[in-house]
C-alpha positions in Angstrom: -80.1 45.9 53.8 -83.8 46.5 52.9 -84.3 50.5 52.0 -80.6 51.0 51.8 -79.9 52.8 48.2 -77.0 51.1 46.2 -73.5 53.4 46.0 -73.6 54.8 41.7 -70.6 52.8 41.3 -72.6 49.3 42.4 -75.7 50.7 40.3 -73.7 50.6 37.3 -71.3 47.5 37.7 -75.3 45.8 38.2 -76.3 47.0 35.0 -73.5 46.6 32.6 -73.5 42.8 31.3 -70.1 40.9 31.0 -71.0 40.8 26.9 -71.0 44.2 26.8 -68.2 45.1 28.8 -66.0 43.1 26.4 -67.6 44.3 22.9 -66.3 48.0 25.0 -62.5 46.6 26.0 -61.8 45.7 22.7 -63.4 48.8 21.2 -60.3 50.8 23.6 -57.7 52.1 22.0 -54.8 51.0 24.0 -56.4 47.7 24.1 -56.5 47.4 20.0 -52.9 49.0 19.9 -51.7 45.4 22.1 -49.3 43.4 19.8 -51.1 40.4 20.4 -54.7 42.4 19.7 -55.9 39.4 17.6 -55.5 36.8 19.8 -57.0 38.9 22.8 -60.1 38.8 20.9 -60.2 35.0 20.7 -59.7 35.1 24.6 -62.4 37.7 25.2 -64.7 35.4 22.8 -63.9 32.5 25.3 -65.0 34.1 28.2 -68.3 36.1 27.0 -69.5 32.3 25.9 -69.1 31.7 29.5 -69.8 35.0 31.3 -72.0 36.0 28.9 -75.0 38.4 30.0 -74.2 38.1 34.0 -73.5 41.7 35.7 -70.1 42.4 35.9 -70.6 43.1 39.7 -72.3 40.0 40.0 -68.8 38.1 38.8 -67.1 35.9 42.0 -63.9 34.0 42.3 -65.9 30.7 42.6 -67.0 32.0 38.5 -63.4 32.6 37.7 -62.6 28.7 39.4 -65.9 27.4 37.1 -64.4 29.2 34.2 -61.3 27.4 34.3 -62.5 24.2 35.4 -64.6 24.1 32.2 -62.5 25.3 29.6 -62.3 23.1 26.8 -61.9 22.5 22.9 -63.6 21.4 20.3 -62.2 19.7 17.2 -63.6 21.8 14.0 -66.8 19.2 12.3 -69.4 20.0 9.7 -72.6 21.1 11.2 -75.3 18.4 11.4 -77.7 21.2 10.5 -76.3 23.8 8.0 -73.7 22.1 6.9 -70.8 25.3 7.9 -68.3 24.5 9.4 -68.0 24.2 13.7 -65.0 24.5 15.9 -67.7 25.5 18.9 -70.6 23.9 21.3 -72.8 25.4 19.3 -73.0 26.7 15.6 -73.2 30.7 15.3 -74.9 30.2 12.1 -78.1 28.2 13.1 -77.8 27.2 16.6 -77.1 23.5 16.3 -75.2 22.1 19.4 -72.9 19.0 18.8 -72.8 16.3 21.4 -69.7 15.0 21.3 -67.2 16.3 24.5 -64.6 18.8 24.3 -61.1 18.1 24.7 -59.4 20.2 27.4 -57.4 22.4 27.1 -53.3 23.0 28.7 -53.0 24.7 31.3 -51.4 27.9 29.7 -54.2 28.6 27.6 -56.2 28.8 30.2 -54.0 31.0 31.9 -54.0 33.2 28.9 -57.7 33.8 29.5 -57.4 34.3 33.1 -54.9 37.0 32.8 -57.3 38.3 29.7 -59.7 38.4 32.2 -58.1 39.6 35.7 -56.9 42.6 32.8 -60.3 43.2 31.4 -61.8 43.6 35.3 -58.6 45.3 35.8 -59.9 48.2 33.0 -63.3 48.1 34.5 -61.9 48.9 37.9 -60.1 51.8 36.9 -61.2 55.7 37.8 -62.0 55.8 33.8 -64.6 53.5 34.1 -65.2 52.6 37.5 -67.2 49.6 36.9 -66.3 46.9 39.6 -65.0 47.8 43.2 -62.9 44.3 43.6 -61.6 42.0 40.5 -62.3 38.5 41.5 -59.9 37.1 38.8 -57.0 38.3 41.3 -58.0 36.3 43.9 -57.8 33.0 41.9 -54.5 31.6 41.5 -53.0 30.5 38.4 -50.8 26.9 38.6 -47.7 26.5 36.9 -48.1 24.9 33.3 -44.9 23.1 33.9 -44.4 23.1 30.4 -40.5 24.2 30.0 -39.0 22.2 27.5 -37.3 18.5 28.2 -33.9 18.9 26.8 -31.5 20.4 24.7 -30.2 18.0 21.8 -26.6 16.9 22.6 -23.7 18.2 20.3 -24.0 14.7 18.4 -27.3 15.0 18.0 -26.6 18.6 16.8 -23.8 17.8 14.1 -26.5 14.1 12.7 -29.0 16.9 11.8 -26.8 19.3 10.6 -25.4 17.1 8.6 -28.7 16.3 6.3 -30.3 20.0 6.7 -30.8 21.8 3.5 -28.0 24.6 3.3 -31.1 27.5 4.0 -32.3 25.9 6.9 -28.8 25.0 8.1 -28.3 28.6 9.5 -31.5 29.3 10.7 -31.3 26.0 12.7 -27.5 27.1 13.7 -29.1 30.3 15.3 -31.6 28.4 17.0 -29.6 26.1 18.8 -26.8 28.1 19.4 -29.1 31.1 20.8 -32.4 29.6 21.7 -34.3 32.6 20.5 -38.2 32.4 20.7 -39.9 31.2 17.7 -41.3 35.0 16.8 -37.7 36.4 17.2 -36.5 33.4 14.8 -38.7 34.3 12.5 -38.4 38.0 12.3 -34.6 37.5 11.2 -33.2 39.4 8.4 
């Protein structure tokens, strides 16, 4: 390897920083144009804490696997030091870092930011940009979160509640369960 000169494309996946690639995806238009463009930036915001300032070329599989096995949550406290309010490790506003653990996370959230991620590295691969030769977040499977729903109430059940629902909610719920729409598609009725 010694005296060997890097390939342009490996030059530049060393020297752009996971931090700034992300600042750039969500700066893309067809990324801000996603329906679910808000939440993206939460996920993004995830993994920059993590990946932060490492080379994008630089980013492995075993990373992606650390990733996940870290992910966590942190209930939202007052800061010890500035008083603000903290739902991270550490307060943006002065630095303090709390020392109580976080709660993990399911399963699905996590996979939420994987697929953010294997669609982020995904970008950078791409002949626009060119960043990365190989995404590691491919090669990292992502488990089943198992987290389909238990049952379906029984007709008696159905007719108890129906019963003792306010007439407005009455035929919203009657839609529901004779349907089983998605809570967004619920919600957007007219």
């Amino acid at each position: 390897m010694t005296g060997q000169i890097p390939s342009p494309g490996k030059a530049r996946a060393q020297s752009v920083t996971f931090r700034q690639w992300g600042k750039q995806y969500l700066a893309l238009e067809p990324v801000k144009k996603l329906r679910g463009y808000a939440i993206r930036k939460l996920y993004v915001e995830n993994l920059v804490r993590f990946f932060g300032d490492k080379p994008l070329g630089a980013i492995m599989p075993e990373d992606v696997t650390a990733y996940r096995a870290q992910r966590v949550r942190y209930k939202r406290i007052k800061c010890g030091k500035c008083e603000g309010m903290v739902s991270r490790e550490v307060c943006h506003a002065c630095g303090w870092k709390r020392n109580d653990a976080g709660a993990p996370v399911s399963v699905q959230t996590i996979n939420h930011d994987h697929m953010t991620l294997t669609h982020m590295l995904n970008v950078a691969r791409s002949p626009q940009f060119r960043l990365v030769t190989d995404n590691p977040a491919a090669h990292v499977p992502k488990p089943n979160p198992n987290n389909e729903r238990d049952r379906i109430a029984s007709a008696e059940e159905w007719e108890r509640l129906k019963a003792v629902l306010p007439p407005h909610l009455r035929r919203l719920l009657t839609v529901a369960y004779d349907v089983g729409p998605r809570r967004g598609e619920l919600l957007n009725l007219e």
